[in-house]
C-alpha positions in Angstrom: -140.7 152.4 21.0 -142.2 153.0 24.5 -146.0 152.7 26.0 -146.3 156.3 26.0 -145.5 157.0 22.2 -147.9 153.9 21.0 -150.8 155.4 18.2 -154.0 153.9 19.5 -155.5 153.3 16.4 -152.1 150.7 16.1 -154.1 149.0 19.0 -157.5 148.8 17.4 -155.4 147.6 14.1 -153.6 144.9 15.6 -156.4 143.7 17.8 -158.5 142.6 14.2 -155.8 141.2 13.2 -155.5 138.8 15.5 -158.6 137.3 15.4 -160.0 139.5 18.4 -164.1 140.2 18.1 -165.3 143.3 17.5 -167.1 143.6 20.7 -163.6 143.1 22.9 -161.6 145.8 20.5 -164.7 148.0 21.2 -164.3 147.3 24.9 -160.2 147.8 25.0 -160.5 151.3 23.1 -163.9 152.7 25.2 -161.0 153.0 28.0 -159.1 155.4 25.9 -162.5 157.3 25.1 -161.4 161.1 26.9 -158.5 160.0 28.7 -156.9 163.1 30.3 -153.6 163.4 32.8 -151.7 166.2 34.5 -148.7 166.7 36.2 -147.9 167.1 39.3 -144.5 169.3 40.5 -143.1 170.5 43.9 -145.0 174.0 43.6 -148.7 172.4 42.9 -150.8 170.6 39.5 -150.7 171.5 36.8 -154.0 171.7 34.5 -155.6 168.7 33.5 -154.9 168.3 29.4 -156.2 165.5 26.7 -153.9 162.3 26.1 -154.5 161.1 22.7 -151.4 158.5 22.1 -150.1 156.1 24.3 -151.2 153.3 26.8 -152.3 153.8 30.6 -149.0 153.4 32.4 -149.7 150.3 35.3 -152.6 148.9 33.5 -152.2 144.8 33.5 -153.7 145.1 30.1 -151.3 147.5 28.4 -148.2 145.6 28.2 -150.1 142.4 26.5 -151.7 145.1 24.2 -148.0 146.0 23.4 -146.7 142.5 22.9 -149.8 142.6 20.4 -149.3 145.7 18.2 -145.5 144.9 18.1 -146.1 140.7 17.2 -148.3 141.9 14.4 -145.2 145.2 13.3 -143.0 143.5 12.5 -144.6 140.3 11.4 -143.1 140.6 7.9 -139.4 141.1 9.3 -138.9 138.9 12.0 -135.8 136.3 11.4 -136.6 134.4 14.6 -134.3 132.7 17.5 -132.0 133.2 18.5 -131.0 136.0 15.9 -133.4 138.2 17.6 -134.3 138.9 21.1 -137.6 141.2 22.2 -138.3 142.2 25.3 -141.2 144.4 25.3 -139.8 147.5 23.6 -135.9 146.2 23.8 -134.9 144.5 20.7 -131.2 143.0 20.2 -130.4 141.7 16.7 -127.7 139.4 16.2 -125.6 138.8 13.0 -122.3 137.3 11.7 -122.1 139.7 8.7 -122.8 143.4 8.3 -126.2 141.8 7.5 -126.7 143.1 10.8 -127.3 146.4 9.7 -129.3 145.5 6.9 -131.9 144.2 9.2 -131.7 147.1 11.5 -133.0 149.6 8.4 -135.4 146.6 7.8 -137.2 147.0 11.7 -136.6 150.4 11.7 -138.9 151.2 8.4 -141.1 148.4 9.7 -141.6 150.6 13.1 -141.7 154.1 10.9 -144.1 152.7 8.6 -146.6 152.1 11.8 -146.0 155.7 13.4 -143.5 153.9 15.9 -140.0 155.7 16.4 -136.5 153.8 17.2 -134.0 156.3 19.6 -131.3 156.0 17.4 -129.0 157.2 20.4 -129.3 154.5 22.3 -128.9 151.9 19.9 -125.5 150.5 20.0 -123.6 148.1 18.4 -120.7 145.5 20.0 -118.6 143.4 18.0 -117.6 140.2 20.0 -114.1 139.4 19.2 -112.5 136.5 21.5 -109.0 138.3 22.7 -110.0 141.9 21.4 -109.2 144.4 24.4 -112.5 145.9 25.9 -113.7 148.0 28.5 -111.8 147.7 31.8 -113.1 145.4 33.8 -112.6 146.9 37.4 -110.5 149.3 38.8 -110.4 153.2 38.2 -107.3 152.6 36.3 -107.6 149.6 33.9 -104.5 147.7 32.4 -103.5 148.5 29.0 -103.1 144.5 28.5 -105.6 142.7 31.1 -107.9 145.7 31.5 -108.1 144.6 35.1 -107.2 147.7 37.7 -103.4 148.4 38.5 -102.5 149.5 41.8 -98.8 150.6 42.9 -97.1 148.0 41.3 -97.2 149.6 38.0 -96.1 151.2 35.0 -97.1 154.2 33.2 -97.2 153.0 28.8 -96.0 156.1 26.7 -97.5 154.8 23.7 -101.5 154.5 24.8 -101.0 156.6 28.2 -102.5 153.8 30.4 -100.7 151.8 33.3 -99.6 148.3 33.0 -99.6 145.9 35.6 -96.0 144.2 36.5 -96.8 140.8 35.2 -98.1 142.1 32.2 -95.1 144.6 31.4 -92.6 141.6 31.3 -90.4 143.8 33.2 -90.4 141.4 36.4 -92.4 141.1 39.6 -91.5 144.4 40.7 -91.4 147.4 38.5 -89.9 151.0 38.7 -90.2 154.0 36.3 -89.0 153.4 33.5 -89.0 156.6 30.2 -90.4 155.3 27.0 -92.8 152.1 28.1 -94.2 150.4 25.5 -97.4 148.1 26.4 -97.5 144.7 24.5 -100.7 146.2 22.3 -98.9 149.3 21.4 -95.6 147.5 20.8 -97.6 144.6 18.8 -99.2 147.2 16.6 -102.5 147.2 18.3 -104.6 150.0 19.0 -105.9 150.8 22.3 -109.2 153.3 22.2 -108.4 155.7 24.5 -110.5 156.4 27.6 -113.7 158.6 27.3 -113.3 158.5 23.5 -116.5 157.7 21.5 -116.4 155.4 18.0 -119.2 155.3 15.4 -120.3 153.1 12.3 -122.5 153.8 9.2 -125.5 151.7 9.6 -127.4 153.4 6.5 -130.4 155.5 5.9 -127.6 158.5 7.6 -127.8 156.8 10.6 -124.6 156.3 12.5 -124.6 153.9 15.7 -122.1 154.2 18.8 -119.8 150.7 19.1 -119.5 149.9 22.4 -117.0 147.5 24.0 -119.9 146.5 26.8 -123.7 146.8 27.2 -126.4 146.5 29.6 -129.0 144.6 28.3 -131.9 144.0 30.8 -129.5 144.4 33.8 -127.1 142.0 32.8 -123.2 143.3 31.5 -122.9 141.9 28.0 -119.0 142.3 27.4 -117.3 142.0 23.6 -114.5 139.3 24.9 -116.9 137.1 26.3 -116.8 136.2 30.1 -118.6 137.7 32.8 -116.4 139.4 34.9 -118.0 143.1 33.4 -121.4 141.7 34.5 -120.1 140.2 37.8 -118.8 144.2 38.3 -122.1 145.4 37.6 -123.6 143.6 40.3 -121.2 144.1 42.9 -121.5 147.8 42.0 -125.8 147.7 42.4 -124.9 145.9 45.4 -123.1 148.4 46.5 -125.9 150.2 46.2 -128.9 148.8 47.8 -126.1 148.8 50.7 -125.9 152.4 51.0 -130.2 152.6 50.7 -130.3 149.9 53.6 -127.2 151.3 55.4 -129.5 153.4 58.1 -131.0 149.8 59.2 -127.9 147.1 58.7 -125.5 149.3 61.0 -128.0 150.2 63.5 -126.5 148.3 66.6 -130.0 148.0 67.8 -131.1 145.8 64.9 -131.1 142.1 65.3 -128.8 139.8 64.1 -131.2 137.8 62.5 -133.2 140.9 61.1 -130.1 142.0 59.3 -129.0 138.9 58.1 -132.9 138.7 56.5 -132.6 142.2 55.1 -128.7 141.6 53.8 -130.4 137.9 51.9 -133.2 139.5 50.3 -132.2 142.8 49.0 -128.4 142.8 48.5 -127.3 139.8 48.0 -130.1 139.1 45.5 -128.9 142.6 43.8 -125.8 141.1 43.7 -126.8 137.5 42.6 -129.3 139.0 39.6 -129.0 136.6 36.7 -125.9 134.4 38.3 -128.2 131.3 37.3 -126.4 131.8 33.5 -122.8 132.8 34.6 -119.6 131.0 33.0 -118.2 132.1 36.2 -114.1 131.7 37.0 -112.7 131.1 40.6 -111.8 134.7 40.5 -115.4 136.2 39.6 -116.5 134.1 43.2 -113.2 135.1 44.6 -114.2 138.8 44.4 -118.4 138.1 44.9 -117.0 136.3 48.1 -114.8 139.1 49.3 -117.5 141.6 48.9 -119.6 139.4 50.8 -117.1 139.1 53.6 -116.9 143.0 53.8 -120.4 143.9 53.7 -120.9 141.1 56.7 -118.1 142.3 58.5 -119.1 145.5 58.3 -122.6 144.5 59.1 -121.8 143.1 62.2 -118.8 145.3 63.6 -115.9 142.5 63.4 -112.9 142.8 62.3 -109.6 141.3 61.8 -108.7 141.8 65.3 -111.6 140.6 67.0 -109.9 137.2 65.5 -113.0 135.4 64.0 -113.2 133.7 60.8 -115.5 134.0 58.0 -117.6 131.0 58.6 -118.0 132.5 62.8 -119.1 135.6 60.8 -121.7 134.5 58.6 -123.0 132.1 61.6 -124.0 135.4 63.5 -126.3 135.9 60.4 -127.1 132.7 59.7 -125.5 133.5 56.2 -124.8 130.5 53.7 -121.3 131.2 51.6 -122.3 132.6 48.7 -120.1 130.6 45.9 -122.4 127.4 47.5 -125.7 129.9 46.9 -124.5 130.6 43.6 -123.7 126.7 42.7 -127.9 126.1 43.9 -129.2 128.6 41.7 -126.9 127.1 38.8 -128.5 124.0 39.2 -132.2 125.0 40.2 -132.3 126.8 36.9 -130.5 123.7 35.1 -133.4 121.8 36.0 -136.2 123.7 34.7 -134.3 124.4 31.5 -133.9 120.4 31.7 -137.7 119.6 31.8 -138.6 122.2 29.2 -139.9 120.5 26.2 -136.9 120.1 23.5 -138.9 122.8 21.2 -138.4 125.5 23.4 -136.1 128.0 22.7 -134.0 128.3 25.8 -133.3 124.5 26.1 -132.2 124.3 22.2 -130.3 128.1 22.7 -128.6 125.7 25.6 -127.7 123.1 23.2 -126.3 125.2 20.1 -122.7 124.7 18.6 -120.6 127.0 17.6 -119.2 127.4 14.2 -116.1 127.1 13.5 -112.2 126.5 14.5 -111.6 126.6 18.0 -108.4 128.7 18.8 -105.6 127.1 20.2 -104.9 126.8 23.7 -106.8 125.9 26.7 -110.9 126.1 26.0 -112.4 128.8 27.3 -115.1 128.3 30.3 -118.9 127.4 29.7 -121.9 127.4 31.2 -122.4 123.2 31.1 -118.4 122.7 32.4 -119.4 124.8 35.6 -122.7 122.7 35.8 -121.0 119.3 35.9 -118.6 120.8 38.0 -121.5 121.5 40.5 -123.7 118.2 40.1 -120.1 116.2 40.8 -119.8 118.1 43.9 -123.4 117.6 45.0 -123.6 114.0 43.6 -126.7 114.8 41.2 -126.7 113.6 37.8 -129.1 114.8 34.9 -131.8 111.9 35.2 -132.6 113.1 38.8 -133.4 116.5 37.4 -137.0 115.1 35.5 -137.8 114.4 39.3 -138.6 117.7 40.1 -139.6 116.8 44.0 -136.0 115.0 44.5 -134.4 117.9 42.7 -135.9 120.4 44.9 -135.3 118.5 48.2 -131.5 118.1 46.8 -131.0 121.6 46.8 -132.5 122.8 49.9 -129.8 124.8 51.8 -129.0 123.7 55.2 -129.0 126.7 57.7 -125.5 128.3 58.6 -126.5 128.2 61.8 -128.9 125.9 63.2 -130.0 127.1 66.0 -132.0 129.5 63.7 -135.1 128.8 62.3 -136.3 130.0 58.4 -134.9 129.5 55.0 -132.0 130.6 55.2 -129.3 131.6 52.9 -132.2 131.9 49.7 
């Protein structure tokens, strides 16, 4: 389902259906009337050729035409909130049952029926299962147990051929080899999917669908076991990466301080930051976005642990708020828009939405609203000041790092 697939009689279809007059749908398709393209490659153009499907890719019109033809598609299948989320052309459907694929063959004949395709190849499916091993969450080598990367400290499992970490081996703090390891999953009967390997199910109509232990969806990590330490990886890894594209200008010593610090706020550590606002996050998810931090800076500036200067003497040559406080104002900015949202709107009653069922035993598991009282205790705001949406603002202006700089700083 993509711009450049789209029938354009779909278009003139869905327009009437809406309500549009006949002299706007005549307008909207006269732009289509002989619409030709080429391509251009390294050795020269090639010849011009007629486009007959598809909308004009970086018009402002085509992607509310989309939202249009696809509103009036699926019409008949929709479910609603929050079983289904659509964005544009990405859909994610949501089910407790193997209803799930049910209403996967339901949009899918919807879409064929229309002249639309679905890429069955890059439709996956994730089961969420609280405690279920998934994907490793860092490291090149992931724990058999934790799925957290093992360094030297390790032990090599005979039964699923991945290393354990000491503390998770119950061998003691420090571990040797030892012939015939048996993990706690492989000794408990579990199974462990083996790294690389691929697993499908039957969703019907002869379709099978990869399961997946983690997606992206929109940029953010959506892991099986809940948490957000997979999507906390993702970012530091794009981080990572608008480094390396900025690297030429960050460790130029003839760049400014402040020009660095500027560059480092708006393009990595807003990589890095990308939908933090929603984040269950633990004190080791900021314990790692911190460290990263501290070694990009470091880096940034050419100090190291022998020059003898601490963090906060670091971040003061670039005027460079601490990141877990950045993180805890974007929390609560986005807790008060959420907050004055009127109570039909879908993302303030998504916010609100219990959970079915027993809880297991043990100690809860971390949410979204304990992190947010967590934050308004520290900054001594309480939900009635967020309707003010001046005094909420003002509250969470970030002072400067270092004062004797002028700009907003650390945003």
């Amino acid at each position: 389902m993509t711009y450049d697939r789209l029938p354009r009689e779909l278009v003139r279809w869905a327009l009437r259906l809406k309500g549009v007059t006949e002299e706007l749908v005549r307008v909207v398709m006269a732009m289509y009337v002989g619409s030709r393209s080429l391509v251009r490659t390294s050795v020269g153009e090639t010849r011009s050729f007629d486009v007959g499907v598809g909308l004009h890719q970086g018009s402002v019109l085509s992607p509310l035409l989309f939202a249009v033809v696809m509103d009036e598609v699926v019409r008949e299948v929709k479910v609603g909130m929050p079983w289904e989320v659509l964005f544009a052309d990405d859909l994610v459907l949501l089910a407790q049952t193997r209803e799930l694929f049910a209403r996967y063959r339901a949009w899918k004949n919807a879409m064929m029926g229309r002249g639309l395709k679905v890429n069955v190849v890059k439709t996956k499916v994730m089961e969420s299962v609280v405690g279920s091993m998934g994907e490793a969450v860092s490291g090149r080598w992931p724990c058999s147990v934790c799925g957290k990367g093992v360094g030297a400290n390790s032990v090599l499992c005979s039964g699923c051929g991945r290393w354990v970490h000491a503390r998770c081996s119950g061998l003691g703090k420090r571990v040797v080899r030892v012939s015939g390891f048996l993990c706690s999953v492989c000794s408990g009967g579990g199974t462990v999917r083996p790294a690389g390997s691929e697993e499908y199910v039957d969703a019907g109509d002869g379709d099978r669908l990869e399961k997946v232990r983690s997606f992206c969806y929109l940029g953010c990590v959506v892991d099986s076991r809940g948490g957000v330490s997979s999507a906390v990886t993702a970012r530091i890894r794009s981080a990572w990466a608008k480094w390396r594209e900025l690297a030429p200008i960050l460790l130029k010593r003839d760049t400014p301080f402040g020009l660095k610090g500027m560059l480092y706020r708006m393009c990595v550590r807003s990589a890095m930051l990308y939908s933090s606002e929603t984040w269950a996050v633990k004190q080791e998810d900021v314990k790692r976005l911190a460290a990263t931090e501290m070694r990009m800076l470091r880096w940034l500036t050419g100090v190291t642990r022998a020059d003898r200067k601490t963090n906060a003497e670091v971040r003061a040559m670039l005027d460079i708020v601490p990141i877990e406080e950045v993180m805890r104002r974007r929390r609560l900015r986005w807790y008060g828009h959420v907050e004055r949202m009127n109570d039909e709107e879908w993302v303030k009653r998504v916010r609100d939405l219990k959970v079915e069922g027993k809880r297991p035993r043990g100690r809860p598991r971390i949410s979204w609203a304990r992190v947010l009282q967590e934050d308004m205790e520290l900054t001594g705001l309480s939900q009635q000041t967020a309707h003010d949406r001046i005094r909420w603002k003002a509250a969470l202006k970030l002072k400067p790092a270092n004062p004797s700089r002028r700009g907003k700083n650390g945003r």
